[in-house]
C-alpha positions in Angstrom: -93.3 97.9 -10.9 -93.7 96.3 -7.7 -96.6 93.6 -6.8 -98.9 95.6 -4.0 -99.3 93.4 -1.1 -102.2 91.2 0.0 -102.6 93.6 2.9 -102.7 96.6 0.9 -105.0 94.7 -1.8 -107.3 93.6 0.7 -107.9 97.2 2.3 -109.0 97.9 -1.0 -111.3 95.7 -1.5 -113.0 96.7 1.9 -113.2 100.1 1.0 -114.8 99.0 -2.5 -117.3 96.9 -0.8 -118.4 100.2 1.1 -118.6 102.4 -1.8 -122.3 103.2 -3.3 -122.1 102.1 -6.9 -123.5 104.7 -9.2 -125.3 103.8 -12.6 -125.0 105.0 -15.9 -128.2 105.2 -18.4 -128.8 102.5 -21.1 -126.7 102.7 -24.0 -127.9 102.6 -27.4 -127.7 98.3 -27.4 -129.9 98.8 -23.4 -126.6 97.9 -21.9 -125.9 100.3 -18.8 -122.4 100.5 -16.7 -122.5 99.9 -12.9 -119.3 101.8 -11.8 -117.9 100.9 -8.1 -114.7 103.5 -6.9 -112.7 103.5 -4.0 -110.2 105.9 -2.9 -107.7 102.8 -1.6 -107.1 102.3 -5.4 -109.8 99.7 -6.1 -112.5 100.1 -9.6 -114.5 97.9 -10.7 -117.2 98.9 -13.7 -119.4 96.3 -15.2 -121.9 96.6 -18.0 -125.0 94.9 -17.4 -127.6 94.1 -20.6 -131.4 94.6 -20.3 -132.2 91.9 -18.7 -130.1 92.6 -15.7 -127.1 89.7 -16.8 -123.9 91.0 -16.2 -121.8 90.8 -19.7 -118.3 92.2 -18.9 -116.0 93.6 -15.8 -112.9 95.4 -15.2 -111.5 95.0 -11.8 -108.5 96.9 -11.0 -106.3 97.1 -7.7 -103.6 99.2 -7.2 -102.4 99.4 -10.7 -103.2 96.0 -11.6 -106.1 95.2 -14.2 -108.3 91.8 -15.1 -110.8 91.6 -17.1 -114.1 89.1 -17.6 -115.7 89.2 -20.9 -118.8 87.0 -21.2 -118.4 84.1 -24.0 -114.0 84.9 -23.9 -113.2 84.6 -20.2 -110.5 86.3 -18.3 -107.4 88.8 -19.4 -104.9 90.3 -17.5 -103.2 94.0 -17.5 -101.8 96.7 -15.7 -103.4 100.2 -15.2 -100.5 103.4 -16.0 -101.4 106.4 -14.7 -100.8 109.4 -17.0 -101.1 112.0 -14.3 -100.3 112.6 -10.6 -104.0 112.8 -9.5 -106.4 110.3 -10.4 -108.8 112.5 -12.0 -105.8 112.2 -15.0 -106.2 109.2 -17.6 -105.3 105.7 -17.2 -103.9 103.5 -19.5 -104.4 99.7 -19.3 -101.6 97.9 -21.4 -102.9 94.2 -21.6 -100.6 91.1 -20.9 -99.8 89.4 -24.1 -101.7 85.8 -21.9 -103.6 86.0 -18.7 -101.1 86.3 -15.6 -101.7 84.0 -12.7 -100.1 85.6 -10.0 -102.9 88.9 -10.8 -106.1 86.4 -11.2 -104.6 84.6 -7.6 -104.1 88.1 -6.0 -107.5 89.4 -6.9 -108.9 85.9 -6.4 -107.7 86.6 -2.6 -108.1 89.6 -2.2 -112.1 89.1 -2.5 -112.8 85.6 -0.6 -113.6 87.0 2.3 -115.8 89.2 0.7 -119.6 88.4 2.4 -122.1 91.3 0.8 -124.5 91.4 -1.0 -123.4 93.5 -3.6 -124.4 91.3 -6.8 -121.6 92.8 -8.9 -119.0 92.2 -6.4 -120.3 88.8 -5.7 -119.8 88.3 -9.4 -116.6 88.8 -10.2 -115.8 86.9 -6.8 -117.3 83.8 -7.8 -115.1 84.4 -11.9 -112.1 85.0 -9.9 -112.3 81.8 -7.8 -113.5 78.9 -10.6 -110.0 80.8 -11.7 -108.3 79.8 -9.0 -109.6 76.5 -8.6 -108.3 76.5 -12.3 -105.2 77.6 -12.1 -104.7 75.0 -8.8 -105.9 72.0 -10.7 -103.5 73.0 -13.5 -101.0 73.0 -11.5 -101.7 69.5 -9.9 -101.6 70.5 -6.7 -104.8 70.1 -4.2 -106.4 73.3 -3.0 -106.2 73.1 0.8 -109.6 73.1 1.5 -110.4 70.0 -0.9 -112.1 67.6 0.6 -109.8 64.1 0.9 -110.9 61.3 -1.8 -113.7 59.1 -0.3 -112.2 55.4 0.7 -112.7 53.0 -1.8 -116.1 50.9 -1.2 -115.1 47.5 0.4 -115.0 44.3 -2.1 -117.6 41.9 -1.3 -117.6 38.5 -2.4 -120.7 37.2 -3.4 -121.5 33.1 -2.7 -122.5 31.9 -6.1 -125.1 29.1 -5.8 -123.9 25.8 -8.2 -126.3 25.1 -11.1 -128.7 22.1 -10.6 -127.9 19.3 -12.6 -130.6 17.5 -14.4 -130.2 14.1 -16.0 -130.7 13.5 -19.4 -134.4 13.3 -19.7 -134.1 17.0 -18.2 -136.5 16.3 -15.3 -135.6 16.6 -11.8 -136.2 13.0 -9.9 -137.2 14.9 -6.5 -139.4 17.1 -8.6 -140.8 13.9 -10.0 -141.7 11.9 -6.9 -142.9 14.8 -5.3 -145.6 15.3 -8.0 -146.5 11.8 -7.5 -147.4 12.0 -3.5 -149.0 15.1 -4.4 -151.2 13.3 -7.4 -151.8 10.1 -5.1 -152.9 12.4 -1.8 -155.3 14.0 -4.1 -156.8 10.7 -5.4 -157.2 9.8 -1.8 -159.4 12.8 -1.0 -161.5 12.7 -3.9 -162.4 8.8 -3.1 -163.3 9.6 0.7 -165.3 12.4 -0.7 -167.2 9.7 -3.3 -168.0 7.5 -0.8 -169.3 10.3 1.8 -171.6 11.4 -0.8 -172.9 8.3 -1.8 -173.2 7.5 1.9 -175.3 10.7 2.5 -177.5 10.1 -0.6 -178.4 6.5 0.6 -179.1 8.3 4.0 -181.7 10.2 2.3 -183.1 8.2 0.7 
């Protein structure tokens, strides 16, 4: 079986993004199905619980088939048709792992995707944290990464040398300094003495 092109994947995927999804009624478990069909080979249905979270998807284009189960992740396939019309029954035969090459075609195929459809927008953003997986597997950058930022500049930091006391452990500068302080303050209490007395003898 050939691989479809990107061309002819892509053209899908626009005619999937213009076709009007229709809704199915709540299951037994409140879980309904929100089936999207276009006619350029494109399906994808997705089953939604109660609260509106989207729990599973099948996406398949042009006979290939992935799958996004919440809690197990992704699986790969292709879709047999048992007819010549659609309107016949498909058969989806699994891929014993997930194939790359279908998670990066679909993965393509719906970035430039830019609707609003919540479902599509969905499996857009599964298929391309797939890609980015596959890529960093694969140790090679995607090409819009960003380039590592440049490593912060080393600074060298003047260390101040430690003060060294003498044995006693007090400073001598400290020391003399407390003792013009102590003397200045002796001065100023003896001026004041002799003022008051002065003043007192005054008025007396």
């Amino acid at each position: 079986m050939s691989e479809p092109s990107s061309e002819r994947v892509k053209s899908a995927i626009q005619a999937l993004a213009q076709a009007r999804p229709v809704e199915g009624p709540p299951g037994d478990d409140g879980q309904r199905s929100v089936w999207h069909l276009s006619p350029q080979g494109a399906e994808l249905l997705s089953f939604v619980d109660p609260e509106g979270r989207v729990q599973r998807q099948e996406l398949t284009l042009l006979g290939e088939h992935c799958v996004w189960t919440s809690g197990v992740g992704l699986r790969t396939g292709r879709v047999e048709q048992m007819g010549a019309s659609r309107a016949e029954t498909s058969v989806v035969h699994p891929d014993i792992e997930p194939v790359p090459a279908r998670l990066l075609r679909a993965a393509v195929a719906l970035e430039d995707y830019q609707g609003e459809d919540r479902y599509i927008l969905h499996i857009q953003r599964v298929l391309a944290l797939a890609r980015q997986g596959l890529v960093l597997a694969g140790g090679a950058a995607p090409v819009s990464a960003a380039p590592p930022p440049p490593a912060a500049p080393q600074v060298s930091v003047p260390v101040r040398p430690a003060t060294v006391l003498p044995v006693g452990g007090i400073d001598p500068l400290l020391a003399s300094r407390q003792k013009r302080e102590g003397l200045t303050m002796l001065i100023v209490l003896a001026v004041g003495l002799v003022v008051g007395v002065a003043l007192l003898l005054w008025l007396i």
